[in-house]
C-alpha positions in Angstrom: -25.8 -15.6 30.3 -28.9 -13.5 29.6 -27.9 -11.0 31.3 -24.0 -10.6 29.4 -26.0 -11.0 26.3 -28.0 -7.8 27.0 -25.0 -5.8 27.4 -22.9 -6.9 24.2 -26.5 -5.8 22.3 -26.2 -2.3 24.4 -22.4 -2.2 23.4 -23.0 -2.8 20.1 -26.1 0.0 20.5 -23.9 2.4 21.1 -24.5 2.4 25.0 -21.8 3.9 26.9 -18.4 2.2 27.7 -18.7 3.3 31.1 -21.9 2.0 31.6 -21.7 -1.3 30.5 -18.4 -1.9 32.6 -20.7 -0.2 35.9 -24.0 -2.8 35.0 -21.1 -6.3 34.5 -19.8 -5.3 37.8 -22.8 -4.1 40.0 -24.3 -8.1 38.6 -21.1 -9.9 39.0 -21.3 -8.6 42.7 -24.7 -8.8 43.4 -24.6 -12.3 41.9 -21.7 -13.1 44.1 -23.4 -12.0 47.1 -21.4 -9.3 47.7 -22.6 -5.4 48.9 -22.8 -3.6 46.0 -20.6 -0.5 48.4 -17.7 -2.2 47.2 -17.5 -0.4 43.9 -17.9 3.3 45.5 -14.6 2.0 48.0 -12.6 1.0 44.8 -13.6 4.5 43.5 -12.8 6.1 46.5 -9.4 4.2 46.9 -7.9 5.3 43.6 -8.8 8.8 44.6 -6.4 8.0 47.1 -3.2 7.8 44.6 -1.2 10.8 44.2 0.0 10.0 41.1 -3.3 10.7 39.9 -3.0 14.0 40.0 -0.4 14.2 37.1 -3.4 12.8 34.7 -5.6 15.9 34.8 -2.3 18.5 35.3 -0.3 17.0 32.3 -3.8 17.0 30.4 -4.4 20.7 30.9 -0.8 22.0 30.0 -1.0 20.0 26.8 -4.3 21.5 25.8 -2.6 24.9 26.8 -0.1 24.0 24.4 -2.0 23.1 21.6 -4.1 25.9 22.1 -1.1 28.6 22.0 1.4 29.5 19.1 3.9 27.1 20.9 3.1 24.3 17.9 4.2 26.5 14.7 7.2 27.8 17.0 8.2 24.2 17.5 7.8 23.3 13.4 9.7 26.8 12.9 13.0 25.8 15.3 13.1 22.2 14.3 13.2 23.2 10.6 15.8 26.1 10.8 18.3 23.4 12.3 17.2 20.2 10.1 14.8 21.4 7.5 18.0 21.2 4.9 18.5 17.5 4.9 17.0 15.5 2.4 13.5 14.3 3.8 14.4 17.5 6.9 11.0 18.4 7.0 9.9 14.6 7.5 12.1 14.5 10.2 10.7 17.9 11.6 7.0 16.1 11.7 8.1 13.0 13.2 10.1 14.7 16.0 7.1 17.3 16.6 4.4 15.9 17.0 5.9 12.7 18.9 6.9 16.0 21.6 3.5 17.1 21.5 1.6 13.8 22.1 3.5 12.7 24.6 2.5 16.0 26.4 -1.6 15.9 25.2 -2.0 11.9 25.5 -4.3 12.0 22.5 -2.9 11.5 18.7 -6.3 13.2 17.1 -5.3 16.5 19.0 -1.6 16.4 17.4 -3.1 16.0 13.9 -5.7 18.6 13.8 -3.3 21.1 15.9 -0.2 20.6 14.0 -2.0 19.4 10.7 -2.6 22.8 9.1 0.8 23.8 9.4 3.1 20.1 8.2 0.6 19.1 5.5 0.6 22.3 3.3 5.0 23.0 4.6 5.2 19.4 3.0 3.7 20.0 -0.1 5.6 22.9 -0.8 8.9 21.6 0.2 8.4 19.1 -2.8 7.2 15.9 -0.9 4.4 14.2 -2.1 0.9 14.4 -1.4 0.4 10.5 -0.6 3.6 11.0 1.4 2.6 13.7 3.3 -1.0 12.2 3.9 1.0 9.0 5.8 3.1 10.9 7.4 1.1 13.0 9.4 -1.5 11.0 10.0 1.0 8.1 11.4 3.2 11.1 13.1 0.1 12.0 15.5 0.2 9.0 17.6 4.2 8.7 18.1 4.4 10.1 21.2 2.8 7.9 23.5 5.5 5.6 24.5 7.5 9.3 25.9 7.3 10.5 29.0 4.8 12.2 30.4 2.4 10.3 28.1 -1.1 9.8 29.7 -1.0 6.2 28.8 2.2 5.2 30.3 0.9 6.6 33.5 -2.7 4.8 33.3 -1.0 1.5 32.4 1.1 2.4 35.5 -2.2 2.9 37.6 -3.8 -0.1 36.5 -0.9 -2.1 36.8 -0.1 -0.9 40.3 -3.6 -2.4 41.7 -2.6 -5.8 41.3 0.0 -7.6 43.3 1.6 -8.8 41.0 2.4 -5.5 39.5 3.2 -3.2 42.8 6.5 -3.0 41.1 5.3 -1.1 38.2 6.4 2.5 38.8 5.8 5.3 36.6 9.3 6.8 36.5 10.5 3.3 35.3 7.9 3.0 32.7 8.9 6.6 31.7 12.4 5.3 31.2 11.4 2.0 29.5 9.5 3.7 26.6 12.3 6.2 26.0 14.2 3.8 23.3 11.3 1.9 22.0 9.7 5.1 21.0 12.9 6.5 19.6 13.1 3.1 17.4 10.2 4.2 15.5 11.3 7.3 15.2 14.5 6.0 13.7 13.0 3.9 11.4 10.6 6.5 10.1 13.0 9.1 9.7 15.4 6.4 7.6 12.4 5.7 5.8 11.5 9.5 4.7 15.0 10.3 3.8 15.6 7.2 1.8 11.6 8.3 -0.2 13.0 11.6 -0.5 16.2 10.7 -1.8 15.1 12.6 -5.3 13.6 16.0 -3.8 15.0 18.3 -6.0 13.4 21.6 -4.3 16.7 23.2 -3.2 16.3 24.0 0.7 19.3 25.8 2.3 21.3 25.7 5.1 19.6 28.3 7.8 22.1 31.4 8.8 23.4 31.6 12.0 21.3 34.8 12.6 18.3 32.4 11.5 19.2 29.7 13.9 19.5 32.1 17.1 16.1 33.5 15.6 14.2 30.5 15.8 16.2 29.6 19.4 15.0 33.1 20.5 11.3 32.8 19.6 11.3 29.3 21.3 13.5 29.7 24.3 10.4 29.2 26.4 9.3 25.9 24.9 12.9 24.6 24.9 13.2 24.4 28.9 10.1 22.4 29.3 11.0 18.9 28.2 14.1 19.2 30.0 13.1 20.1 33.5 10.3 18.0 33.4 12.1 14.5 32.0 15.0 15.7 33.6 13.3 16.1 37.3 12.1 13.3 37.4 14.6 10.7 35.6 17.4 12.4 38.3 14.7 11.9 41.4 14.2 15.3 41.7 10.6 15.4 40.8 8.0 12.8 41.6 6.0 12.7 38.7 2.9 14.3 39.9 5.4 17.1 41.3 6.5 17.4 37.5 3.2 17.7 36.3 2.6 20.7 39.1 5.6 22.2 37.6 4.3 21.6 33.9 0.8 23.0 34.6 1.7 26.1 36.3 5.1 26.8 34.2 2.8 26.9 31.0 0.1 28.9 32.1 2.2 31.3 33.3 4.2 31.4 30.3 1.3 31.1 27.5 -1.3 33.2 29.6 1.1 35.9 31.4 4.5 36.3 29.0 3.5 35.2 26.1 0.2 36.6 26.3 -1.4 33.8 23.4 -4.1 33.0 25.5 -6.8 35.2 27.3 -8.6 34.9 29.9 -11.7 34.3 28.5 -10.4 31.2 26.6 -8.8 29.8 29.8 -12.3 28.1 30.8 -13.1 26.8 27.4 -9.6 24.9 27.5 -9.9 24.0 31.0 -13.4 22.5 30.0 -12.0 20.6 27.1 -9.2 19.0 28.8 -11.5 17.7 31.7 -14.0 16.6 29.5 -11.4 14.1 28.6 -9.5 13.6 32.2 -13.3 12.8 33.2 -14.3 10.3 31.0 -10.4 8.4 32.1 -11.4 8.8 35.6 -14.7 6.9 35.4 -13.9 4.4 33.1 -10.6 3.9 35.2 -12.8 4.2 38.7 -15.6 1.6 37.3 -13.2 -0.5 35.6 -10.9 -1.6 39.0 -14.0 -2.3 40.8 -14.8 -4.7 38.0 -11.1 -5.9 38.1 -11.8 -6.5 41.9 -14.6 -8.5 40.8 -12.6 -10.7 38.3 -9.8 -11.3 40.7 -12.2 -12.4 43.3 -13.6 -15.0 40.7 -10.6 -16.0 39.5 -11.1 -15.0 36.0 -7.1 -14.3 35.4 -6.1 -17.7 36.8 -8.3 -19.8 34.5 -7.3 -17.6 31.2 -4.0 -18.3 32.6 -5.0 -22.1 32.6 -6.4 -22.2 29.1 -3.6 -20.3 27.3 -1.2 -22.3 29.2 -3.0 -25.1 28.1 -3.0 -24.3 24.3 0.2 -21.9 24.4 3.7 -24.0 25.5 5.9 -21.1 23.9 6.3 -17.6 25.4 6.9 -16.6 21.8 4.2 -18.2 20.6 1.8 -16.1 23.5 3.7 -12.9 22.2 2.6 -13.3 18.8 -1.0 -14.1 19.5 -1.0 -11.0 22.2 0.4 -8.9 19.0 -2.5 -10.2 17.2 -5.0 -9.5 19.8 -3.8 -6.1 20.6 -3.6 -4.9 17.0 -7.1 -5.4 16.3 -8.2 -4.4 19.7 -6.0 -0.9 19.3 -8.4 -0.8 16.3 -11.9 -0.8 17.5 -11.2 0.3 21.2 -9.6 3.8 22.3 -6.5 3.5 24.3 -7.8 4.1 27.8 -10.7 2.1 27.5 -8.1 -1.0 26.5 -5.7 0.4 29.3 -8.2 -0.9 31.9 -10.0 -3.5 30.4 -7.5 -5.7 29.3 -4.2 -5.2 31.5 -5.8 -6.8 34.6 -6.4 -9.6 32.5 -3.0 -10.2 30.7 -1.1 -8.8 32.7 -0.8 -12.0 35.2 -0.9 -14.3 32.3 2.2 -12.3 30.8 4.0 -12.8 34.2 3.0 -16.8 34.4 4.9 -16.6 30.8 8.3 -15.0 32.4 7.4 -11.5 31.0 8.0 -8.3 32.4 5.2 -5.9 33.3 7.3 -3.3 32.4 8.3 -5.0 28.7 4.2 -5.7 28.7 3.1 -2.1 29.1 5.6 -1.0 26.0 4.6 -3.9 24.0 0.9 -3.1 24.9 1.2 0.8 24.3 3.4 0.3 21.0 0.3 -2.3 19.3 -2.2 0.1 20.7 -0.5 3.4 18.8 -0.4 0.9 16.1 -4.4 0.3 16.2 -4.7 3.7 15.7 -3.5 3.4 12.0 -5.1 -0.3 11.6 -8.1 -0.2 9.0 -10.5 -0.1 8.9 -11.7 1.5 11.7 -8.3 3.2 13.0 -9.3 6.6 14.6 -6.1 8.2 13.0 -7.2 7.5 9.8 -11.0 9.3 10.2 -9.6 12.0 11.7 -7.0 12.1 9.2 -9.9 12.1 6.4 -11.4 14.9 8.4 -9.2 17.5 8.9 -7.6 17.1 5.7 -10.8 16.4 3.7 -9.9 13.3 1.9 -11.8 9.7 0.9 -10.8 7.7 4.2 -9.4 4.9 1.3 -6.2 7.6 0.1 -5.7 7.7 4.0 -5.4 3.8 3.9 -3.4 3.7 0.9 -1.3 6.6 2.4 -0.6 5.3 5.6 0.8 1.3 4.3 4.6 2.3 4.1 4.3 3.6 7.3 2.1 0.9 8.9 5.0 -1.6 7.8 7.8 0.0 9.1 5.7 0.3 12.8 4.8 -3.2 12.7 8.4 -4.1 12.4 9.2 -2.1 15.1 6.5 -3.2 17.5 7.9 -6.9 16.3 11.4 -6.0 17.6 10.3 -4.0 20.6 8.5 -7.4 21.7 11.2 -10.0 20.9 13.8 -7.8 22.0 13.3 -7.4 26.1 16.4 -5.3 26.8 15.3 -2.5 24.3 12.7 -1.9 27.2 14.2 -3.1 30.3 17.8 -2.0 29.8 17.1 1.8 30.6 15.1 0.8 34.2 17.8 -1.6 34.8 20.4 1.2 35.3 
């Protein structure tokens, strides 16, 4: 008791995630009795996975991508075809930077890349500033329920280590987030036309010349999502194949064509995407030995016991997990929730008749959610950063948006098929 005490004063120090999971686990053990070599062999057996391989390969070609021109060719194509409409541009933002977080698993890196060139193309385009503040910000985390999404593959990982989730593959969790995510994209885009009904800033219809203009400058973007989803949704690829193919079609193309990217900055990316796949593989490593330890004491059957004890309804448990989620998503990054907190719902979930697959959607929809959830969302600091604005306009910027995403994580959880259908076929 001592002991758990001392860590939740280090956590609240400021101590290391990683750290405080390695200390709970290295006691649990030793308190159990058991030789503390059991954590290196949980490490050791998850370095065993292939699929791990598509964390750090999907990592790097998304940090390539960010890195290169390929963002403001993206905004450029997208608007030449749909930048006319009435709310267009909205729909432009929306669609972008969903593409490019699904490929760079982190929302902060989709709003300080593509920032700088939606925020002042929204302003001129007539929308407004508190408009375009929301969208943005809300924009850089709707990728994460689209394949290859970093997220969807760690829940996959995690999952995978229990029994009770062997079944949990990541092709079928790619296909299971395809029509959740495109809900909120739906619903936002209905939202920004209907706002933007009044825009009076006459846009027109691009040319045909401009059209095949913007297709020519992005031909070599335009193959990517579509061999990759497209390998691997037809069984072509295995998804650490794909993210081979991702990784080396992207540095060939942004370092060799295109020539955006020199040689000299190739380490400085490589470093900043591993600095990233590194912290995911410890916490991940550290946290499945501690999962070990909590299956070995039974911690998931007695949570089981006590919400089945005071929950009757599986309704009733999905509304509370909303809850829990939400404010977790808000004061807990994404990976560190990932693998704290699915070994522990996930077989109370499935005592409660729910899909792991409908659980990692549900999960990964409140958790892009916590990323807008004051007051402590990280979208909405970074938000404040990059765009140098009081944190509160961010707040009251982002609540039209936060609405419409709440609904939708509402009817991706009460609405199983939306999630399972896909997988099904």
């Amino acid at each position: 008791m001592i002991f758990g005490a001392i860590l939740i004063l280090l956590a609240l120090a400021g101590a290391p995630l990683f750290a405080i999971i390695a200390a709970s686990s290295m006691w649990g053990f030793h308190d159990s009795g058991i030789d503390l070599s059991v954590m290196a062999i949980e490490i050791f057996r998850i370095a065993e996975m292939p699929i791990l391989l598509a964390i750090p390969l999907f990592t790097f070609a998304g940090y390539l991508l960010s890195e290169s021109g390929a963002p403001g060719r993206l905004v450029r194509m997208t608007r030449a075809f749909i930048g006319w409409m009435p709310g267009g541009l909205a729909i432009v933002a929306l669609a972008t930077c969903a593409f490019f977080t699904a490929f760079t698993g982190a929302s902060g890196v989709t709003i300080i890349a593509l920032g700088a060139l939606l925020y002042p193309a929204l302003l001129e385009d007539g929308y407004g500033e508190s408009f375009s503040l929301g969208l943005v910000t809300t924009s850089g985390s709707l990728g994460l329920l689209f394949a290859p999404s970093l997220p969807l593959i760690l829940y996959g990982i995690v999952a995978q280590q229990s029994t009770i989730g062997a079944g949990v593959s990541i092709d079928r969790l790619f296909a299971a987030g395809l029509l959740p995510g495109l809900l909120m994209l739906v619903l936002l885009s209905a939202w920004a036309i209907w706002r933007n009904r009044k825009n009076r800033v006459p846009i027109k219809r691009s040319s045909r010349r401009q059209l095949l203009a913007a297709i020519r400058e992005s031909i070599w973007e335009i193959p990517l999502p579509i061999v990759v989803l497209g390998g691997i949704y037809s069984g072509y690829f295995a998804v650490s194949e794909a993210a081979t193919v991702t990784a080396v079609y992207v540095l060939v193309v942004e370092v060799f064509i295109l020539r955006e990217i020199s040689w000299r900055e190739l380490p400085t990316i490589i470093h900043k995407s591993m600095v990233l796949v590194g912290g995911i593989m410890l916490i991940l490593g550290l946290s499945l030995a501690s999962t070990t330890y909590m299956i070995d004491a039974g911690v998931p059957a007695h949570l089981f016991a006590f919400v089945k004890e005071h929950v009757s309804s599986p309704l009733t448990f999905l509304l509370l997990l909303n809850i829990f989620l939400l404010a977790l998503g808000a004061i807990l990054d994404i990976f560190s929730a990932l693998v704290l907190v699915v070994p522990l719902i996930l077989p109370v979930a499935i005592g409660f008749g729910i899909d792991p697959l409908h659980l990692g959607i549900i999960f990964l929809a409140n958790m892009q959610l916590g990323y807008l959830t004051p007051p402590i969302g990280l979208n909405l600091f970074i938000s404040s950063y990059r765009f140098e604005q009081p944190v509160t306009t961010i707040y009251k910027a982002t609540v039209p948006f936060f609405i419409i995403l709440l609904l939708s994580v509402l009817v991706i959880t009460y609405w199983p098929a939306l999630s399972l259908w896909l997988p099904g076929l």
